[in-house]
Jmol script that loads the backbone (N, CA, C; Angstrom):
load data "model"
ATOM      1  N   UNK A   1     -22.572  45.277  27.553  1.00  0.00           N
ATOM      2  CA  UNK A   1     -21.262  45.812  27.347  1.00  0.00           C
ATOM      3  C   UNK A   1     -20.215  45.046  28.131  1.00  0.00           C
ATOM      4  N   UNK A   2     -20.402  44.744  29.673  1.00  0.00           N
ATOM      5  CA  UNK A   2     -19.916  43.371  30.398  1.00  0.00           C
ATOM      6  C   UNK A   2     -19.350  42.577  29.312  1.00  0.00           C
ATOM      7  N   UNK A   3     -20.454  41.876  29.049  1.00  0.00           N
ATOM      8  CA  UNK A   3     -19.821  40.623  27.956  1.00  0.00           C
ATOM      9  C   UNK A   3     -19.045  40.901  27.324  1.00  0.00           C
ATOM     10  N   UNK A   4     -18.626  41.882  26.669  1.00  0.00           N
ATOM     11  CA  UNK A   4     -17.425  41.878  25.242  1.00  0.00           C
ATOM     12  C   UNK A   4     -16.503  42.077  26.040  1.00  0.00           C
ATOM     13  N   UNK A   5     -16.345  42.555  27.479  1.00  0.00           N
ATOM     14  CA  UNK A   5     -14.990  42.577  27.808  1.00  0.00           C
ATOM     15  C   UNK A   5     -14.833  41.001  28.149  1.00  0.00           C
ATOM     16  N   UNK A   6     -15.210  40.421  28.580  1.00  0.00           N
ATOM     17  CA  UNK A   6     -14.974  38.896  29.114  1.00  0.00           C
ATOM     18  C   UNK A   6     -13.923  38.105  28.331  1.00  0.00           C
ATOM     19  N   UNK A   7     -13.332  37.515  29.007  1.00  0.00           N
ATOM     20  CA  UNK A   7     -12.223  36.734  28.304  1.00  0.00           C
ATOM     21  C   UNK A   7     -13.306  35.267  27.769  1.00  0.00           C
ATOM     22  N   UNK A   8     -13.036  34.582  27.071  1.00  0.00           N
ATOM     23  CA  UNK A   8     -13.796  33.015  26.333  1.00  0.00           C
ATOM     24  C   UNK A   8     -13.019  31.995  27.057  1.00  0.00           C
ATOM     25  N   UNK A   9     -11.703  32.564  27.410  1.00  0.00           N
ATOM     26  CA  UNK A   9     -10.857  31.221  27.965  1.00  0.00           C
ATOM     27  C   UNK A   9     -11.129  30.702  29.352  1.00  0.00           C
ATOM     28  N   UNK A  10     -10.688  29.233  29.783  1.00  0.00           N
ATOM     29  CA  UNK A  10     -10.741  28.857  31.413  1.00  0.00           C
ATOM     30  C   UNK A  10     -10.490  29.747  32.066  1.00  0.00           C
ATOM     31  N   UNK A  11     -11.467  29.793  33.417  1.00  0.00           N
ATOM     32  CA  UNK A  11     -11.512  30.994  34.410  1.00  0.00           C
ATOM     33  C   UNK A  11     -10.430  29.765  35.325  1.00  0.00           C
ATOM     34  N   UNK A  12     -10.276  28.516  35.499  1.00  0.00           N
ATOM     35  CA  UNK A  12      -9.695  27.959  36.236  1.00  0.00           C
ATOM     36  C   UNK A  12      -8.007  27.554  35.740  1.00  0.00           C
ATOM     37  N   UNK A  13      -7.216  28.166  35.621  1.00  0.00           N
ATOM     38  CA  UNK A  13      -6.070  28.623  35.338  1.00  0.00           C
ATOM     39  C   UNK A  13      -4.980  26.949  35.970  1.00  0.00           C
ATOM     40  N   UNK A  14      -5.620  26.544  37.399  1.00  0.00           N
ATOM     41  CA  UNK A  14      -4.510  25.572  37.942  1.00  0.00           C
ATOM     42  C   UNK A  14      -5.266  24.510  37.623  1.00  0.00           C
ATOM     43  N   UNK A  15      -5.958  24.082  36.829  1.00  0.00           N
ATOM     44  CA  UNK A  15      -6.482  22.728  36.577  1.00  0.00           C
ATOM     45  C   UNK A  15      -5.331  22.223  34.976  1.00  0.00           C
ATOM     46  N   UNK A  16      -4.647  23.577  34.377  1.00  0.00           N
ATOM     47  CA  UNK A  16      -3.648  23.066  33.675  1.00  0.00           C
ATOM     48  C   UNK A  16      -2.158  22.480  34.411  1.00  0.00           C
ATOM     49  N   UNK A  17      -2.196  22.642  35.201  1.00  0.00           N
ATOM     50  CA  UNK A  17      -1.034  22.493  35.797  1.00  0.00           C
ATOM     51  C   UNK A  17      -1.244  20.944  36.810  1.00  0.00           C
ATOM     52  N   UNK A  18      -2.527  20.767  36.855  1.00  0.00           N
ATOM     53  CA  UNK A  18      -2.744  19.801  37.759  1.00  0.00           C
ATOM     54  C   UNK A  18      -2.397  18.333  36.672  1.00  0.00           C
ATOM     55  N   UNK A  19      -2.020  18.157  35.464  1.00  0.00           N
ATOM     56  CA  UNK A  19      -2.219  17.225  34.940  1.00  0.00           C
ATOM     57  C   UNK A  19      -0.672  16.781  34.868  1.00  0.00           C
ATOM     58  N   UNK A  20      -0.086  15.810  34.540  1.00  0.00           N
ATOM     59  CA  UNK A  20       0.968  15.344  34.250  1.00  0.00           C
ATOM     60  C   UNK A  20       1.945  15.080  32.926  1.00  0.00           C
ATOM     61  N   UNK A  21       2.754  15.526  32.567  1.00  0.00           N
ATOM     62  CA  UNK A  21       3.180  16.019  31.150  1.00  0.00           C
ATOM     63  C   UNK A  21       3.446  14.539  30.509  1.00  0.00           C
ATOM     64  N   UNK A  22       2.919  13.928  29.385  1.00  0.00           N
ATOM     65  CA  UNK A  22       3.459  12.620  29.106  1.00  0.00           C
ATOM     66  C   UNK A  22       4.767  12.457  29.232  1.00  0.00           C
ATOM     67  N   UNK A  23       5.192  11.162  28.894  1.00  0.00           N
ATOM     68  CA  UNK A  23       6.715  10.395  29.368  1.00  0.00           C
ATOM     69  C   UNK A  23       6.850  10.341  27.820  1.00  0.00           C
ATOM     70  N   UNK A  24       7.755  10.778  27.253  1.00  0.00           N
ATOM     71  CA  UNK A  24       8.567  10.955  25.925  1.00  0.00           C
ATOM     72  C   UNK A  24      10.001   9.896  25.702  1.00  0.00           C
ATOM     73  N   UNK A  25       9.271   8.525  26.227  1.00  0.00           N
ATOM     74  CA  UNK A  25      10.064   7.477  26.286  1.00  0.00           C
ATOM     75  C   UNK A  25      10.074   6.335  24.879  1.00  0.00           C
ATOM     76  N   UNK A  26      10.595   5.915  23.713  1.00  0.00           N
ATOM     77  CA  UNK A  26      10.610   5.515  23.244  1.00  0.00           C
ATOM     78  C   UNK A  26      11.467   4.143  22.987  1.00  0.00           C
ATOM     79  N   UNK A  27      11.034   2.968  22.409  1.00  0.00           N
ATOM     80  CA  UNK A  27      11.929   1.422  22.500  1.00  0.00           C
ATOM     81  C   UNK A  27      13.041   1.803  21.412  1.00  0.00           C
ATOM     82  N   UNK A  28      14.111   1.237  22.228  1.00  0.00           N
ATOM     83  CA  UNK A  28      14.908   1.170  21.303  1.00  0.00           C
ATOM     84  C   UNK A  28      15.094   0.034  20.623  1.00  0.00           C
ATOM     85  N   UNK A  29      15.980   0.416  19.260  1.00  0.00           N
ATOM     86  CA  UNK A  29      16.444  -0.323  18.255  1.00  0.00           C
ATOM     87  C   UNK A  29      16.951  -1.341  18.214  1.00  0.00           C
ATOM     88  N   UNK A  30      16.303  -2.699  18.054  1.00  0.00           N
ATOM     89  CA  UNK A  30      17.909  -3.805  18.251  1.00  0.00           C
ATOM     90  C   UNK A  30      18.333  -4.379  17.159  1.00  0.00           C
ATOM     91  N   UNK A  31      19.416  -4.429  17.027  1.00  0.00           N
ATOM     92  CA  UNK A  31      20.512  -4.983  16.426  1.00  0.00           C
ATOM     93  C   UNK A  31      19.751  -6.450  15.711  1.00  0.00           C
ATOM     94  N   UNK A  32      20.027  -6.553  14.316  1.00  0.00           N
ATOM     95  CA  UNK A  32      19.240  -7.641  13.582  1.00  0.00           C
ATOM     96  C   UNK A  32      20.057  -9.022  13.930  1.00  0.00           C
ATOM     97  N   UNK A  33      19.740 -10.240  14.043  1.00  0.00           N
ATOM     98  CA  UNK A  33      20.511 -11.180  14.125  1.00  0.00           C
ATOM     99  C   UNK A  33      20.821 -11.689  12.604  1.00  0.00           C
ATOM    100  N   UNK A  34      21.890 -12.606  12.655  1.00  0.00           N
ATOM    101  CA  UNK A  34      22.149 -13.296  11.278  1.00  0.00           C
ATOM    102  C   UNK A  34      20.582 -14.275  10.839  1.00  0.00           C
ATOM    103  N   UNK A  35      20.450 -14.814  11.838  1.00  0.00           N
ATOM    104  CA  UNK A  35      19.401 -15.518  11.637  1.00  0.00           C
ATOM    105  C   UNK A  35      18.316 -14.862  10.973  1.00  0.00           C
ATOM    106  N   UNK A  36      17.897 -13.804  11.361  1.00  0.00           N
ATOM    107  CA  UNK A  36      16.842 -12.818  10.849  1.00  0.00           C
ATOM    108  C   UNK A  36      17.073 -12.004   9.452  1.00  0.00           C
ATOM    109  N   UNK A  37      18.377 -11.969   9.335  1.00  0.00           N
ATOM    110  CA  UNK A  37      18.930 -11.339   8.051  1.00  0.00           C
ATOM    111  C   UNK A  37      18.874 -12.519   6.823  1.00  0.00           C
ATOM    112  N   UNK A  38      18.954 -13.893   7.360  1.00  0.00           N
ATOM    113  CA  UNK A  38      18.976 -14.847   6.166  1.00  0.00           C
ATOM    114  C   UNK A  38      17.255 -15.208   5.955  1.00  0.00           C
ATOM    115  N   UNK A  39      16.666 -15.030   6.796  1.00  0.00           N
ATOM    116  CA  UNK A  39      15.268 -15.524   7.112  1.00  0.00           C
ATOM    117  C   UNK A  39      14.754 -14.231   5.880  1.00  0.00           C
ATOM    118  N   UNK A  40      14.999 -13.067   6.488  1.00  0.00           N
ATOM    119  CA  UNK A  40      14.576 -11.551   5.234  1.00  0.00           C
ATOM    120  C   UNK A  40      14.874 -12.330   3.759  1.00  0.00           C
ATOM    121  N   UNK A  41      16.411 -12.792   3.557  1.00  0.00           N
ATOM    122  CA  UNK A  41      16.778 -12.754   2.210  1.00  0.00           C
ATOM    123  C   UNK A  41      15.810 -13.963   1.431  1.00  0.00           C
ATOM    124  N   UNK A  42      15.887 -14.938   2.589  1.00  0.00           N
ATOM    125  CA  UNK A  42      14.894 -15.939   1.882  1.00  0.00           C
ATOM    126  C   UNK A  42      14.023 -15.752   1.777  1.00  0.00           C
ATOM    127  N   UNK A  43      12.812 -14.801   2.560  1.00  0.00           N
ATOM    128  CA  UNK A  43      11.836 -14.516   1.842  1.00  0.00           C
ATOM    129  C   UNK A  43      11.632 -13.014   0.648  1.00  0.00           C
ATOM    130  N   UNK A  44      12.429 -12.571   0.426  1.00  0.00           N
ATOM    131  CA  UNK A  44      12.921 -11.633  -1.008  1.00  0.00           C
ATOM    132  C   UNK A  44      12.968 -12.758  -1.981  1.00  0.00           C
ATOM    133  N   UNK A  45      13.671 -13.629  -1.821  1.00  0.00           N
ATOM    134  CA  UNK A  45      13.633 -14.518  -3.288  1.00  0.00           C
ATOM    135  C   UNK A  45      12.620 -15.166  -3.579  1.00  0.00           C
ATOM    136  N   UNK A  46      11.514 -15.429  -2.625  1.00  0.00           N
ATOM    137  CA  UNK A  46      10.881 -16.440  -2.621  1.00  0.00           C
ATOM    138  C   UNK A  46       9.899 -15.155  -3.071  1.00  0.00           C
ATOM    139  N   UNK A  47       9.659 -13.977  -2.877  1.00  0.00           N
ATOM    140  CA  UNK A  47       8.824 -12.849  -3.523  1.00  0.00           C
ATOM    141  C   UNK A  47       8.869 -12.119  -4.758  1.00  0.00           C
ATOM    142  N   UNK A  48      10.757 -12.684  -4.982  1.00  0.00           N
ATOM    143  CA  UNK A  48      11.068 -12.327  -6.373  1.00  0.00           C
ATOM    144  C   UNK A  48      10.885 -13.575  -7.382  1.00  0.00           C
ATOM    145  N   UNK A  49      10.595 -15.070  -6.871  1.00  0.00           N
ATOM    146  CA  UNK A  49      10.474 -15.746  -7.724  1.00  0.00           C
ATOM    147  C   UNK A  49       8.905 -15.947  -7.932  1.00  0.00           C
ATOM    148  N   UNK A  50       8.242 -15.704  -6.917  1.00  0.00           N
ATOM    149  CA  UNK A  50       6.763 -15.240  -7.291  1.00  0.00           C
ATOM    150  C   UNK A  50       6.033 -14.299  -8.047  1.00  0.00           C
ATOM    151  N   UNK A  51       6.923 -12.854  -8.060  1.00  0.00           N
ATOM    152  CA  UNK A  51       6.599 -12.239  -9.095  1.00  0.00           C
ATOM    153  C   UNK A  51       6.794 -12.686 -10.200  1.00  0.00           C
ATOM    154  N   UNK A  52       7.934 -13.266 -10.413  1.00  0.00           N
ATOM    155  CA  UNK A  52       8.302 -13.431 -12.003  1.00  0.00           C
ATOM    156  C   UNK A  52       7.607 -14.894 -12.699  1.00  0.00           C
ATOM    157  N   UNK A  53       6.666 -15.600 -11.490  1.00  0.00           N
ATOM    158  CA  UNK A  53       6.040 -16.461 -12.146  1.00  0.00           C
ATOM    159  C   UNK A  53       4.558 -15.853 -12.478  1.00  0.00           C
ATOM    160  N   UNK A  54       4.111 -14.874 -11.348  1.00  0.00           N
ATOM    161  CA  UNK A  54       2.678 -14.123 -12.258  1.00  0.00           C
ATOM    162  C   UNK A  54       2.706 -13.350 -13.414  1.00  0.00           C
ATOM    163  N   UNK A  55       4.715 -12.489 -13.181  1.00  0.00           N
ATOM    164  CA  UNK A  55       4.392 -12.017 -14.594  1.00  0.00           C
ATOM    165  C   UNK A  55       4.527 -13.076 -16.167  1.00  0.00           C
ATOM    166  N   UNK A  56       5.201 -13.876 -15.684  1.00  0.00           N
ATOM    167  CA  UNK A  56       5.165 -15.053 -17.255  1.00  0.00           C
ATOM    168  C   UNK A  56       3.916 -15.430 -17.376  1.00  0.00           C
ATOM    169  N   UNK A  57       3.112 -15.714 -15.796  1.00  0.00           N
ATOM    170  CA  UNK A  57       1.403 -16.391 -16.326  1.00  0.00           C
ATOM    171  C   UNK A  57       0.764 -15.011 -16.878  1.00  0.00           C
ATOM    172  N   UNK A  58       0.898 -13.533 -16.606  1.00  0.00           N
ATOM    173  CA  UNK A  58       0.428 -12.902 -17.370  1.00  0.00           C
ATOM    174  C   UNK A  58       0.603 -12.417 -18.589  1.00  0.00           C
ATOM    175  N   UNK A  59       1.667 -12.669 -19.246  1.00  0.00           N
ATOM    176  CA  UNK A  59       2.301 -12.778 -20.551  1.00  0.00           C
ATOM    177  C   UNK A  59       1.778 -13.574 -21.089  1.00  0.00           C
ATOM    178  N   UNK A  60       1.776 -15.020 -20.548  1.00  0.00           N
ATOM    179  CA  UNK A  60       0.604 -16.374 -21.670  1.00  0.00           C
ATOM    180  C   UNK A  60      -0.345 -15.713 -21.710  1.00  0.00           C
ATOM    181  N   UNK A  61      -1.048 -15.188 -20.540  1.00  0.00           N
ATOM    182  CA  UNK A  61      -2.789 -15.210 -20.729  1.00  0.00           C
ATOM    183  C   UNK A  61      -2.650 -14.077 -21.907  1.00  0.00           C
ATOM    184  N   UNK A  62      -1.855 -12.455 -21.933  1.00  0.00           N
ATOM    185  CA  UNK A  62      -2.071 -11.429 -23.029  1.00  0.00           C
ATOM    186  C   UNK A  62      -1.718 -12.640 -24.003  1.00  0.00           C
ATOM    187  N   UNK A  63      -0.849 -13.267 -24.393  1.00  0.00           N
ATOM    188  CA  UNK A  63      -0.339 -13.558 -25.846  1.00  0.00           C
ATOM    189  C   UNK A  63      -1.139 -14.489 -25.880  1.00  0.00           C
ATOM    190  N   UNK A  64      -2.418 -15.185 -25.675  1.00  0.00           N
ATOM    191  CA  UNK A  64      -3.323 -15.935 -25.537  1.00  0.00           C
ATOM    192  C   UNK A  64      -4.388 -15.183 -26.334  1.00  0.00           C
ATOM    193  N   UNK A  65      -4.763 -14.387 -25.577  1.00  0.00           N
ATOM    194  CA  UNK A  65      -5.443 -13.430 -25.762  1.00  0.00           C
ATOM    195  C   UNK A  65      -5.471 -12.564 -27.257  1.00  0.00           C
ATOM    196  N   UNK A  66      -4.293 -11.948 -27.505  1.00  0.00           N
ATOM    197  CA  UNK A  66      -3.780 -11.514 -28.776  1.00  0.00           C
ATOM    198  C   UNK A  66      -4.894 -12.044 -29.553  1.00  0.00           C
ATOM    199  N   UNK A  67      -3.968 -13.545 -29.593  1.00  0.00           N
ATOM    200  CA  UNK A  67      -4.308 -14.382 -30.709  1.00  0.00           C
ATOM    201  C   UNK A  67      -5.664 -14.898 -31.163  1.00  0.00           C
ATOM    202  N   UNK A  68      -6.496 -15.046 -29.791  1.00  0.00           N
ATOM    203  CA  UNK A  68      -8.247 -14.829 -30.027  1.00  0.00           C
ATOM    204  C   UNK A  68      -8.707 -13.689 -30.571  1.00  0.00           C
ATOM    205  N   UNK A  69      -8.182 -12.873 -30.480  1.00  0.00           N
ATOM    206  CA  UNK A  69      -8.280 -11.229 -31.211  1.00  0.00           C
ATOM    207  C   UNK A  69      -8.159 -10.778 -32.288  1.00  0.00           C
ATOM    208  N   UNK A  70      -7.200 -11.720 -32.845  1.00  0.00           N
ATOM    209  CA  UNK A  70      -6.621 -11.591 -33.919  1.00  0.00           C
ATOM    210  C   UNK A  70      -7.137 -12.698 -34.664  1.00  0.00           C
ATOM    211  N   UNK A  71      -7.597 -13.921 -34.198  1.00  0.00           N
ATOM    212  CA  UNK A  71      -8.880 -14.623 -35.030  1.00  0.00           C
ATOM    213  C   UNK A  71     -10.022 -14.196 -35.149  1.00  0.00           C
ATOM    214  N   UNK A  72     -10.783 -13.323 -34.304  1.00  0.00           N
ATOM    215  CA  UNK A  72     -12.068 -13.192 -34.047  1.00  0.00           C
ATOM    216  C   UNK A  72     -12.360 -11.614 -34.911  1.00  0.00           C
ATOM    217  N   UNK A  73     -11.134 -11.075 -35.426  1.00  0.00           N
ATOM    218  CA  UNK A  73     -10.972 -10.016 -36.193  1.00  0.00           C
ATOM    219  C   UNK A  73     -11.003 -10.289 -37.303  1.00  0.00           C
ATOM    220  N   UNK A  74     -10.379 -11.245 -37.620  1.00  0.00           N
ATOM    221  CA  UNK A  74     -10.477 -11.744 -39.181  1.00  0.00           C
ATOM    222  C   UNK A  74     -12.194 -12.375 -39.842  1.00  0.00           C
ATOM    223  N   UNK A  75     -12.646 -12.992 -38.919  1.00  0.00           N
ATOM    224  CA  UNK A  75     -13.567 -13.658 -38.869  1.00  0.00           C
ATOM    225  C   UNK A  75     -14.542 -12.479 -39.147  1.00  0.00           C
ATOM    226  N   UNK A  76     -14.206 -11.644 -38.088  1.00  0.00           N
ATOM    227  CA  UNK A  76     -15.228 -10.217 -38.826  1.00  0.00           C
ATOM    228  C   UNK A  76     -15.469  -9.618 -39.919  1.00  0.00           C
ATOM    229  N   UNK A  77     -14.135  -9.434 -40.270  1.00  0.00           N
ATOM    230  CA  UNK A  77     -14.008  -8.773 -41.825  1.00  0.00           C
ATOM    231  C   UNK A  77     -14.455  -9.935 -42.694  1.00  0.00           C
ATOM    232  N   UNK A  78     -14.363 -11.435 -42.316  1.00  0.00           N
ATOM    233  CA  UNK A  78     -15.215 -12.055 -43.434  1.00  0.00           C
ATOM    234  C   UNK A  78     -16.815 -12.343 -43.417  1.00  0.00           C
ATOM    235  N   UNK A  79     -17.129 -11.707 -42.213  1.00  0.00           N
ATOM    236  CA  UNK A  79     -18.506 -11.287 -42.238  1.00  0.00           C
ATOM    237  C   UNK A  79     -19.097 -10.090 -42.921  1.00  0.00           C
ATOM    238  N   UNK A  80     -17.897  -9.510 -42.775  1.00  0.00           N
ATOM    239  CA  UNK A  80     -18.447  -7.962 -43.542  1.00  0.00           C
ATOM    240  C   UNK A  80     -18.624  -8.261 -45.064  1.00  0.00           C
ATOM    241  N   UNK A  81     -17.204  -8.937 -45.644  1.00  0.00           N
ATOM    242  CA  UNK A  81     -17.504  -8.928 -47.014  1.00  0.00           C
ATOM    243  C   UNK A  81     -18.518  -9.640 -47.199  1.00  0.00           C
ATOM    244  N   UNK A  82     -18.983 -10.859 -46.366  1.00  0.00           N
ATOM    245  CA  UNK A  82     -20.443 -11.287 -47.584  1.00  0.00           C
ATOM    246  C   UNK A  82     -21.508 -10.574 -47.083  1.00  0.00           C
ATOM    247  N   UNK A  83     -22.099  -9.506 -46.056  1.00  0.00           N
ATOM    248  CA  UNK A  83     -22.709  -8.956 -46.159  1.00  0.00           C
ATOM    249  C   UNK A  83     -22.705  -7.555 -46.666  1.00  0.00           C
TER     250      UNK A  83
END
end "model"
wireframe off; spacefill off
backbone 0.3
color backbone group
């Protein structure tokens, strides 16, 4: 009957107090230079002219593609008719 009254929590109450509260210090922000702002833009273009060269190489390869599809379809149906 003891037991159910018992508390579950630390019996040692000042070992919370013995610790030190972290430092809630954070870096601040600095100010971008020009240099760093043209350095960003040049590499945006150089990411926008890279995309737009994988998407044209992926446009050849589909319309490449198509067109093997569209031979290899025909070719079928003239298999079908002579069999």
């Amino acid at each position: 009957m003891d037991s159910m009254n018992k508390s579950l929590s630390d019996t040692e109450v000042e070992i919370a107090h013995q610790t030190t509260p972290p430092n809630f210090l954070t870096a601040r922000k600095k100010r971008r230079r020009d240099e760093d702002s043209e350095r960003i833009g040049k590499k945006t273009s150089e990411l926008a002219n890279l995309k737009e060269k994988m998407k044209n190489m992926f446009l050849s390869l589909m319309n490449s593609q198509n067109l093997e599809f569209q031979k290899n379809a025909s070719i079928l149906k003239e298999i079908q008719k002579t069999n």
